[in-house]
C-alpha positions in Angstrom: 0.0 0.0 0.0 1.3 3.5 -0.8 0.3 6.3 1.8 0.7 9.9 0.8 -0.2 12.3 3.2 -0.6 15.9 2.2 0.7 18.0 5.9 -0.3 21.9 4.9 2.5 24.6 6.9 0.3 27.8 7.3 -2.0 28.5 10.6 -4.2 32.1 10.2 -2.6 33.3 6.9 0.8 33.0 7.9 3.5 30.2 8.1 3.4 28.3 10.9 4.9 25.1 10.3 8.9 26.1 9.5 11.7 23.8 7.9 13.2 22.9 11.8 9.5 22.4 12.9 9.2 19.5 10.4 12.6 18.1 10.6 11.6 17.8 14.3 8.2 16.0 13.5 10.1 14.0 10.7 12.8 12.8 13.8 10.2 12.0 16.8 7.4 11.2 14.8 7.4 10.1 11.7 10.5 8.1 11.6 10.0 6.1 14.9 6.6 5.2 13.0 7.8 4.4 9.9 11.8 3.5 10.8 12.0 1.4 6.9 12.2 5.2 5.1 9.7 7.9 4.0 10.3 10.2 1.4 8.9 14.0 1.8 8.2 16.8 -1.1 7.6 20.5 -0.9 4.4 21.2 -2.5 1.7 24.4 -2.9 -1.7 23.6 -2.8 -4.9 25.0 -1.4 -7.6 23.8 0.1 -11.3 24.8 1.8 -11.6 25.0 5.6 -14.8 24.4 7.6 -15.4 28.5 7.5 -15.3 28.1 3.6 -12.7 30.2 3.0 -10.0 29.0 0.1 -6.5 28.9 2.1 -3.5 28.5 -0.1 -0.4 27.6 1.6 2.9 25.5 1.3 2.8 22.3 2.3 4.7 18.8 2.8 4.0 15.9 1.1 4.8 12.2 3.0 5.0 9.1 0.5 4.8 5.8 3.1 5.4 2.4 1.4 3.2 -0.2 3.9 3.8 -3.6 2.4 1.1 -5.6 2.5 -1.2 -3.5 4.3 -5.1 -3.0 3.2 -6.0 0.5 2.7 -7.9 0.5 6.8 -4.6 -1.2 7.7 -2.5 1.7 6.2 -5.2 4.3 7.2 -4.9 2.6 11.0 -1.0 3.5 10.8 -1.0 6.6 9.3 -4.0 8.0 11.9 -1.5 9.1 15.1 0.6 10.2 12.8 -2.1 12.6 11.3 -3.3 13.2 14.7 0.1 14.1 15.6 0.4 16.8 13.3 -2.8 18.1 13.8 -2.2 18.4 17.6 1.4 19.7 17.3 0.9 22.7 15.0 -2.4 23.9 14.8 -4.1 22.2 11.5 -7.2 21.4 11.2 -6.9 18.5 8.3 -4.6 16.5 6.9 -5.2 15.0 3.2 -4.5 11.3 3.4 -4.6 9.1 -0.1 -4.3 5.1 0.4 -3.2 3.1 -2.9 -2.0 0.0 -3.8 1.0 0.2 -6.3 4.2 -2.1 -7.5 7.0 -0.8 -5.4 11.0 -2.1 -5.5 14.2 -1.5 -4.5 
């Protein structure tokens, strides 16, 4: 199963998430989760909020390989993770996207 979880960096207009803020979550959260590799991109996207306002901000994207793992298995793993992030900066949402796919190394 391939996770990618969409982690957005802004909180009221402004950035709130910086660089040393996710190499910290990266280091005591994501990697004791996920301690076989995860690979992270820079992205812009936007997104509307439960006021209904259209927010575009910078965000991070997480791509999780979970071999063997049904998309509620992945989506079980992946949801501390989420909450995590949610609790630690702020956010009110994190995008999550389950998929099986042919992965190698």
């Amino acid at each position: 199963m391939i996770a990618t979880l969409a982690f957005g960096r802004n909180q009221g207009g402004a950035l709130r998430v910086t660089d040393a803020d996710w190499a910290a979550f990266l280091a005591e959260e994501a990697t004791p989760r996920f301690p076989s590799g995860l690979t992270t991109h820079d992205t812009q996207g936007q997104w509307r909020g439960a006021d209904g306002v259209i927010a575009r901000e910078p965000g991070k994207l997480l791509w999780l390989v979970i071999p063997n793992a049904s998309p509620e298995e992945a989506a079980a793993r992946t949801a501390p993770l989420v909450s995590a992030y949610r609790t630690r900066f702020g956010q009110e949402s994190v995008l999550s996207s389950f998929a099986r796919g042919c992965v190698s190394f």
